[in-house]
N, C-alpha and C positions, 0 to 999 in steps of 0.2 A: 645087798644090791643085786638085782637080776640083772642078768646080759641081756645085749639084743640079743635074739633066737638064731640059732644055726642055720635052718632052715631057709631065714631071711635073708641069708647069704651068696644072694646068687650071680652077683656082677661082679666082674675083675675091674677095676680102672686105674690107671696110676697114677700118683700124687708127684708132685716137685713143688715141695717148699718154696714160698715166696723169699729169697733174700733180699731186696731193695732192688735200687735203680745203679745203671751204671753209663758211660761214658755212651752205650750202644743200646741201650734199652733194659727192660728186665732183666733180672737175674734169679737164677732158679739154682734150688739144689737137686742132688743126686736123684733119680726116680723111684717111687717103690708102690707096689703091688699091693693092693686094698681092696677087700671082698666087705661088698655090702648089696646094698636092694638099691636100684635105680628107677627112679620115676620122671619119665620124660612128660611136661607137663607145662606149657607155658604162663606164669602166673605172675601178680603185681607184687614183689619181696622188700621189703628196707634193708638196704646197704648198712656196713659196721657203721657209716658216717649216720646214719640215720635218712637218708634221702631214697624216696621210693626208684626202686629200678625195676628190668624184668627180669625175669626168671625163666631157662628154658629149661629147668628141671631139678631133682632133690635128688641127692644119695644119701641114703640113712645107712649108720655103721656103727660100730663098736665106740662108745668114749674113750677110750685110751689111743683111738688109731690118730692123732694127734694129727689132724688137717687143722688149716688157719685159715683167713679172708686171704685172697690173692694168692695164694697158691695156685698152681697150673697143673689141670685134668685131662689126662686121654680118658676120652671114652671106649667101651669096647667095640663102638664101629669106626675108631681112628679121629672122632671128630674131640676136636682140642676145647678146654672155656678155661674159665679162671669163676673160683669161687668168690660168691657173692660178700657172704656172709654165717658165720657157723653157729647151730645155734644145740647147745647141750640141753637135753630131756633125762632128767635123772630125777628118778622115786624117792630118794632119800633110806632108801630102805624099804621102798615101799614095794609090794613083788610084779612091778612093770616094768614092760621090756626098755632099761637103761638105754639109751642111745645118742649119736650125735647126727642133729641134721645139716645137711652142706647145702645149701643152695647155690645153682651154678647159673651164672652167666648164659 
C-alpha cells in the first residue's frame, strides 16, 4: 500500500470527534492536529445518509488519520465546519497515493 505523499502535506486542521448529542447540543471529543492538502472548492457532495448537500471544501489525508462524518474541523484560517462525509481511496496494493477524503461542510 502507498501513503499519501509527504509533500501533500501542507495544511494543519484540527479534528474533534463527533460523540453524539447531549442535553445542550453536540458533543465533541478532545482536539487533535491533522496534516493533509486542503481544497477550498464549493461543490454538490452526498451525505453518509445519501442525500445531496454542499460542499465548501475537501481535506485529503493519511487513511489511518481516522476522521468520521460529523466530526468538527478548524480550519487554518479559524473558520469551524463539520464533516460531510469521509470517503477512503485505497489501491489495494496498487502503488497510488492511499488516502482519505473528508468533505466538509
Amino acid at each position: 500500500m502507498s501513503g499519501f505523499p509527504a509533500f501533500l502535506l501542507r495544511h494543519d486542521v484540527t479534528v474533534e470527534a463527533y460523540l453524539g448529542e447531549s442535553a445542550y447540543g453536540p458533543r465533541y471529543g478532545p482536539p487533535t492536529v491533522v496534516r493533509g492538502l486542503l481544497e477550498r472548492s464549493i461543490r454538490t457532495v452526498r451525505g453518509q445518509n445519501g442525500e445531496e448537500t454542499t460542499s465548501s471544501g475537501t481535506f485529503r489525508t493519511r487513511l489511518d488519520a481516522g476522521i468520521e462524518a460529523e466530526a468538527r474541523v478548524t480550519l487554518p484560517d479559524d473558520t469551524t465546519t463539520t464533516v460531510i462525509a469521509v470517503v477512503p481511496h485505497d489501491g489495494g496494493g496498487l502503488p497510488t497515493p492511499d488516502h482519505l477524503e473528508v468533505q466538509l461542510a
